[in-house]
N, C-alpha and C positions, 0 to 999 in steps of 0.2 A: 504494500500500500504506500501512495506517495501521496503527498500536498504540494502544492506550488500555488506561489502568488506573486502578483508583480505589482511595485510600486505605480500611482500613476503620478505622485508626488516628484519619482528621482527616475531620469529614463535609464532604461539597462540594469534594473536593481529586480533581482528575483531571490524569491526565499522558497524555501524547500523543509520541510519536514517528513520524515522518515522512517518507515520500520522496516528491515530485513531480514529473511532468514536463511536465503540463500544467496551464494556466490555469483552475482548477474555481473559485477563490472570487469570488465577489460582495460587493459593499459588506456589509457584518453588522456587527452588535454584538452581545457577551457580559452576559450578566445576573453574570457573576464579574468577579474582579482577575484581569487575566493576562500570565504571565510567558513572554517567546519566547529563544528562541538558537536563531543560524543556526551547521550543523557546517557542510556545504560548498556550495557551487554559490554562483549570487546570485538575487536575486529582488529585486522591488520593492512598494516599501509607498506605498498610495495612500488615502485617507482624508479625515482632517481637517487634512490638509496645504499647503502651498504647491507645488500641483505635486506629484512624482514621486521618490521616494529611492527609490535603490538602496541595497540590505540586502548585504553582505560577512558572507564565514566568520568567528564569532566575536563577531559583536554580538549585544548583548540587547535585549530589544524591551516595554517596559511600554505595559501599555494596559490602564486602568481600566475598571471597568464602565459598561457601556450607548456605550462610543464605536465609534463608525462607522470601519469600517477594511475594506482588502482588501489580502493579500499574496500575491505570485504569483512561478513561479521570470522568470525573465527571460533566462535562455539554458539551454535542457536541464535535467538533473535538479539538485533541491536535497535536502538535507537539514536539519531542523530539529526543535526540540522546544519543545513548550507546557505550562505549568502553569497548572490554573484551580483558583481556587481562591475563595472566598465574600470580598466587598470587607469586610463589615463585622470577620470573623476579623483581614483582614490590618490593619483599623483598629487595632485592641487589642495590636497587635504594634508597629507601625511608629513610630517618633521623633515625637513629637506628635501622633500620630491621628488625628481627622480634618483635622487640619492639614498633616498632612505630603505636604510636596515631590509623593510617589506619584502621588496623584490630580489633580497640575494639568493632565494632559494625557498625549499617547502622550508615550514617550522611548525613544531609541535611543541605549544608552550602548556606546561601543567601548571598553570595558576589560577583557583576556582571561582577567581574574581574577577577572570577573563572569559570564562565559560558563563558566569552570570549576566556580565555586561552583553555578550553574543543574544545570549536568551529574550533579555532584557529589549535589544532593539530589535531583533524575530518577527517578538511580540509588537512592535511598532508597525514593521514593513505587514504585517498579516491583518492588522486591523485599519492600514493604508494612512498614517498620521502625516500630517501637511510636510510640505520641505523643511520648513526653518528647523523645528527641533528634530528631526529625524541627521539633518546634515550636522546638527552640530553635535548630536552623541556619538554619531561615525568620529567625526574628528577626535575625540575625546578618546574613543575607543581605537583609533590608529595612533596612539602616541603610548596609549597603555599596550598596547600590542610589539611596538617598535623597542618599548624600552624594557620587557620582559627580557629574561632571559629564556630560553629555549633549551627543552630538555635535547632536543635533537635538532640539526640545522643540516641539511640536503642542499648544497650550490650547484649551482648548475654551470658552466661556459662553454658556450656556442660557438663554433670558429666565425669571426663574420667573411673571411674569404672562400671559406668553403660555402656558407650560407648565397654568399653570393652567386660563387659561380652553379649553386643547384635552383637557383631563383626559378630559373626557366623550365625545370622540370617539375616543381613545387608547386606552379603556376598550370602548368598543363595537368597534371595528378588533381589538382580541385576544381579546374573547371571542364577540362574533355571528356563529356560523357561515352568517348567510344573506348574507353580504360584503355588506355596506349600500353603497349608490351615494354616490361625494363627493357629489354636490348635495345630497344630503338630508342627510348630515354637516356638511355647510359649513352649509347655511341653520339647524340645529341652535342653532348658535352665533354664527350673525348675519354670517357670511360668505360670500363667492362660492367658490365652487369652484377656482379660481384662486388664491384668497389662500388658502385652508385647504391648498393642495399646498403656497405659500413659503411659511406660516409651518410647518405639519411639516419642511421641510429645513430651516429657521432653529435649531430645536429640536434635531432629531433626527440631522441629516442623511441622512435617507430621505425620499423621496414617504409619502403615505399607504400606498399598495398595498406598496410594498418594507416598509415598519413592520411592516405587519400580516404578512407572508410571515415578517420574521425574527422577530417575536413568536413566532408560529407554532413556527419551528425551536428557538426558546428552550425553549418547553414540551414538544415533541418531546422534546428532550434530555432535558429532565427525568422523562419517563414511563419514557422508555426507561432513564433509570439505575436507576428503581424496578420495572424489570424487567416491564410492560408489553408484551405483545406487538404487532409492526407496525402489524399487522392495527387490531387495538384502535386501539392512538397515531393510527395515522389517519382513522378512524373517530371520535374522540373530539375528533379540532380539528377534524373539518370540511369534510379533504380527499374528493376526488369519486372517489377510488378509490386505489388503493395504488401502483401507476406515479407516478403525480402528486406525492404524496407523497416516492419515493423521489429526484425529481427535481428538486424545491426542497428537499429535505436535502441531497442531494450537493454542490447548487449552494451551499449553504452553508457545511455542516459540511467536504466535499471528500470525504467517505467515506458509503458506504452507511447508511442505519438498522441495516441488520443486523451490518457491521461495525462499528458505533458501537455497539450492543448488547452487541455478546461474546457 
């Protein structure tokens, strides 16, 4: 079972509430900044990390835009909630901007007066509270977040020349709906097939074909916010019918297109 609600007060600002009891997500990344709290069970965060953390009742969970992550419960049911919300907004908020702490990587801070303050404005973005006080508890809440310490801290670094020179296939992967074959990607840019797969996980941490699926689920989400029907969103990136569709969203998002809809 999933909840989702979207601000109409902050654009790009989605909250989620959550029960799981089994393993639906896959590696993905967020086109937002987003913000997690576990209420009960445990589950485990697997990613851009050293190995395998377990997630306890009560931590929070940052994780910037575009990083690879998957959180899963790890014995029976959990409970959790997420705020997404647009990175460049929480830039113009946060203690130094695009400098700040936030974005060096995922963080999982255990302090229970971060997990309340999380709850705290949830409950704000769910009952849709006007802009002035919801922006200014964020702010509040990005300073306490930034000057935590972190039980665990995941950095991420991207080559930006490798990024660059795979621009043109990163670009092809999300929007050519005829799924181009790696070799003719690869020799594109003067590479094997082989090296175009490690250098996409050096980057990204996805294969190509994982890239282009959560690409996919990225712009899904977004049609469907703009009120898009299924049918269309899937027709529109590509997929080969609406089953198919519903079954690398799930795998991603962990909840239907239609329940991701409203």
């Amino acid at each position: 079972m999933a909840e989702f609600w979207r601000s109409t007060a902050l654009p790009d600002l989605e909250a989620r509430r959550s029960c799981q009891q089994n393993s639906c997500y896959r590696p993905h990344a967020h086109d937002s900044f987003s913000i997690g709290a576990i209420d009960s069970g445990t589950s485990v965060l697997t990613g851009p990390l050293d190995g395998r953390m377990r997630l306890e009742p009560g931590d929070v969970i940052i994780i910037p835009a575009g990083q690879v992550h998957a959180c899963n419960p790890d014995q029976g049911r959990w409970l959790y909630q997420m705020i997404h919300m647009d990175q460049a907004w929480v830039t113009s908020l946060a203690p130094g901007g695009e400098a700040s702490r936030l974005f060096d990587g995922i963080r999982v801070l255990r302090h229970p007066e971060l997990h309340s303050m999380v709850s705290a404005i949830n409950d704000m973005i769910f009952t849709d509270e006007p802009r002035e006080p919801l922006q200014a508890q964020f702010a509040v809440l990005f300073t306490e977040l930034e000057a935590a310490a972190p039980a665990h801290l995941a950095t991420s670094y991207a080559d930006p020349e490798l990024l660059t020179r795979l621009a043109s296939v990163m670009y092809r992967l999300r929007t050519d709906q005829s799924n181009p074959a790696l070799t003719e990607l690869a020799e594109s840019i003067g590479m094997s097939k082989f090296q175009l797969i490690r250098a996409m996980r050096r980057v990204t941490g996805l294969s190509p074909l994982a890239w282009r699926q959560n690409a996919r689920v990225v712009m899904a989400r977004r049609l469907l916010r703009e009120g898009r029907s299924i049918a269309e969103t899937a027709h529109a990136l590509g997929f080969t019918d609406q089953s198919h569709f519903h079954r690398v969203f799930r795998a991603h998002v962990a909840a239907s297109p239609g329940s991701y809809r409203g």
